[in-house]
C-alpha positions in Angstrom: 0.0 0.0 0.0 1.4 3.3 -0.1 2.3 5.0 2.6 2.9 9.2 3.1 5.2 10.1 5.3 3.7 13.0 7.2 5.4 15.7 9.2 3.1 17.7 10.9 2.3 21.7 9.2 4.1 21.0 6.6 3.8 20.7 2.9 2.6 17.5 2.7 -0.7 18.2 3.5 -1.4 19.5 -0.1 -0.5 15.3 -0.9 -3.3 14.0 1.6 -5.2 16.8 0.0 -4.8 14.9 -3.3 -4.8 10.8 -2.0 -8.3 12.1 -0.3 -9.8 13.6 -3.8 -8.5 10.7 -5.7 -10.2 8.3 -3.0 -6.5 6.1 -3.0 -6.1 4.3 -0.1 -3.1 5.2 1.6 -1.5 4.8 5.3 -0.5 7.8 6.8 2.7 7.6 8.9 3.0 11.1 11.0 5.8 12.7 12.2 6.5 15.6 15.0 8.7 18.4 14.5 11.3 18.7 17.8 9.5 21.1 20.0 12.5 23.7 20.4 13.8 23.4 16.8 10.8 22.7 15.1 12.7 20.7 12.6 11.9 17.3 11.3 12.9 14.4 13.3 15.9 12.4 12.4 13.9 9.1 11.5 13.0 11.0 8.3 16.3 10.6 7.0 15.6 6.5 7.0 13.1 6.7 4.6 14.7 9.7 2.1 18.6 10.5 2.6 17.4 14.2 2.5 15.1 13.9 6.0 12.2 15.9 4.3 8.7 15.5 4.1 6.6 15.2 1.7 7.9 11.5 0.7 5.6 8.6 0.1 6.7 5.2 -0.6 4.9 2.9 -3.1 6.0 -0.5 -3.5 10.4 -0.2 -3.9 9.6 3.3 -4.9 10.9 6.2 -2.6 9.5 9.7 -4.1 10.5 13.2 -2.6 9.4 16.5 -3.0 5.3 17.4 -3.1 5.6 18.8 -7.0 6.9 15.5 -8.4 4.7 13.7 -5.4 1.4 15.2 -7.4 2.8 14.2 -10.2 3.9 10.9 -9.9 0.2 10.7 -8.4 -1.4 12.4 -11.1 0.2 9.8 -13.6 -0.5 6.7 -11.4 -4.0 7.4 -9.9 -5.5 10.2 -12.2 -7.5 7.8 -14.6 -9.9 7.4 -11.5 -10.2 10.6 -10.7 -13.9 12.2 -10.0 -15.3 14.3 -12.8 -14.2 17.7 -11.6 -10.9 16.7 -11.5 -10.9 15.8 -15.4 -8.3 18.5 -15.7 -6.2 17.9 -12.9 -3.3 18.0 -15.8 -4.7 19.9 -18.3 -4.1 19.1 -22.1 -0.6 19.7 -23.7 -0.7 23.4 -25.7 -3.9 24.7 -24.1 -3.4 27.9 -21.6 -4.9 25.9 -18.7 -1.8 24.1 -19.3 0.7 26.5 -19.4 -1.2 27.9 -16.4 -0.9 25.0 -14.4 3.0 24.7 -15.1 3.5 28.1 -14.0 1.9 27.7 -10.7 3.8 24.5 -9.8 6.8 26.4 -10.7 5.9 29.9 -8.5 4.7 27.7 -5.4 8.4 26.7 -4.5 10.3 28.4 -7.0 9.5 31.7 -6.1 6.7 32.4 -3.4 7.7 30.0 -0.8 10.9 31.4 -0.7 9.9 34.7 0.9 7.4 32.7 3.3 10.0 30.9 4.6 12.3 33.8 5.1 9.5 35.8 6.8 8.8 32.9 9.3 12.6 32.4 10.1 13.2 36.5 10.8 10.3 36.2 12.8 10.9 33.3 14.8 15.0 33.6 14.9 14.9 36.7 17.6 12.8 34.1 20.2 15.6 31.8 20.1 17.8 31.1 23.2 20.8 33.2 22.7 23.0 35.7 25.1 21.2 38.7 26.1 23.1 41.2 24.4 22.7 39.9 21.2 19.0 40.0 21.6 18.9 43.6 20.6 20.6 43.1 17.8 18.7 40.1 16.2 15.9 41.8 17.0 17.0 44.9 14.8 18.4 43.2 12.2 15.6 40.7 11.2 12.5 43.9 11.6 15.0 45.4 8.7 15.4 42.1 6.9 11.5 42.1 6.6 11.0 45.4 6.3 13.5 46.6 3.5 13.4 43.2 1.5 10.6 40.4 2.7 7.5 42.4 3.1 7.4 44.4 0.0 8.1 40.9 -1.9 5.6 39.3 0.1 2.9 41.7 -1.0 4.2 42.2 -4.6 2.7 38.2 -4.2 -0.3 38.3 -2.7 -1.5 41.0 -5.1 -0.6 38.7 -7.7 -1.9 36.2 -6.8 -5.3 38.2 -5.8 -5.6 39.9 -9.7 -5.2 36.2 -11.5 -7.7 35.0 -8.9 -10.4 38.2 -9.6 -10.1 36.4 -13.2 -9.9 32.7 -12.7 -11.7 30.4 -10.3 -9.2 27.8 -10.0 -5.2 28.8 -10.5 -5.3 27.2 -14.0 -8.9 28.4 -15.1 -12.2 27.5 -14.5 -11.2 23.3 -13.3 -9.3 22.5 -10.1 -5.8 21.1 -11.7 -2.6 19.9 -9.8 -1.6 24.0 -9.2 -4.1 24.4 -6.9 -2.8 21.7 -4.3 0.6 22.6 -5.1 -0.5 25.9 -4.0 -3.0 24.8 -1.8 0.2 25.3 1.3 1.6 28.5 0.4 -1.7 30.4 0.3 -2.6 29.3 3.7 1.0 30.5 5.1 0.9 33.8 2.8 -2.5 34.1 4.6 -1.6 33.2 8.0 2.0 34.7 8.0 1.9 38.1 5.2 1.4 41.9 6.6 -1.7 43.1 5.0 -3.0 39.9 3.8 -7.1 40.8 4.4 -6.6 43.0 1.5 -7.1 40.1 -1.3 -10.6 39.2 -1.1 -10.2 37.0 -4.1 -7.2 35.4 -2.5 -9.3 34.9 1.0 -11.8 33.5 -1.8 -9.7 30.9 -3.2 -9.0 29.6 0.2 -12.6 29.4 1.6 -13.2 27.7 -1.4 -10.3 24.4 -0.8 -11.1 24.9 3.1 -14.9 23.9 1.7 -14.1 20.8 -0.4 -14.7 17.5 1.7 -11.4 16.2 0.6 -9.5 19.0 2.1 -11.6 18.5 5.5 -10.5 14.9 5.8 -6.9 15.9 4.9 -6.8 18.3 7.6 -8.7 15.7 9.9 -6.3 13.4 9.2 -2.9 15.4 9.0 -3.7 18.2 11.2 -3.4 22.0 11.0 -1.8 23.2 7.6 0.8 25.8 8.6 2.0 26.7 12.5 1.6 29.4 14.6 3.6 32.3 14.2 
């Protein structure tokens, strides 16, 4: 059977997402994040050399990282997939296509980046450390998401609000594999971003996966999507 390897709020919510709107039977093997840390456990690293999660395992195969996760998922399981996801990898020259590759691309190529950076400037000055280098920490991540993370970070989210004004789904009018890709960076962008209740359209989108029983049983099943800040 296969088996996800889950680490809890993490990205590999956006696979049970997928397993649960595909109605695969899977088993769910969850890990915790080390309480002070917060990074994946080492038993991770038993199952993939690089210790990350997303990973499933199906059969002798070992597969990594949640875009090529979809994928491989996509390929193996989409010919049973419920009508409204007919489109879940849109035909070859069409734009839903060329949508849908750009959105698997932006989720980790571009927009996750900055997420990650704001949660680490925010969370870094809590960390034990001397006193009197407190201050400083303090000072120097505000700046680091002042001068360069924040202004990104919206640049985003109003990007991502406009296409969505436009489109109901990331790669048109059918829910396609962009939309769990970016199913986890829209929650954190939402949870985490300055300013983020100004993109109704965005808010939109998410009320709109948070709705979809699939999603609901993911989240039953995996937990919360992204940690507090």
């Amino acid at each position: 059977m296969l088996t996800v390897h889950h680490l809890e709020t993490s990205r590999s919510q956006r696979v049970l997402w997928l397993l649960e709107e595909l109605g695969v039977p899977y088993a769910l093997k969850r890990y915790a994040r080390d309480p002070r840390t917060r990074l994946a456990p080492p038993e991770l690293k038993r199952i993939h050399p690089l210790g990350k999660s997303p990973v499933i395992t199906d059969g002798d195969e070992v597969i990594a990282e949640s875009g090529a996760i979809l994928e491989y998922l996509a390929e193996r399981f989409g010919d049973q997939a419920p009508p409204d996801l007919a489109q879940l990898e849109p035909a070859r020259g069409t734009p839903a296509h060329r949508q849908n590759r750009f959105w698997m691309h932006y989720a980790e190529g571009s927009l996750m980046n900055w997420l990650v950076m704001k949660l680490v400037f925010k969370t870094l000055p809590t960390q034990p450390m001397p006193f009197f280098v407190r201050p400083v920490a303090r000072a120097v991540c505000g700046q680091a998401q002042q001068k360069l993370v924040d202004p990104n970070l919206a640049t985003a989210l109003a990007f991502m609000d406009e296409h969505l004004s436009r489109h109901t789904w990331f790669a048109g009018d059918a829910l396609s594999l962009a939309d769990f890709q970016m199913s986890f960076p829209v929650e954190a962008a939402l949870s985490r971003a300055e300013g983020a209740e100004r993109h109704p359209h965005l808010s939109a989108y998410r009320d709109r996966i948070r709705a979809r029983p699939a999603y609901q049983r993911a989240l039953d099943k995996g937990g919360p999507v992204v940690m507090g800040t």
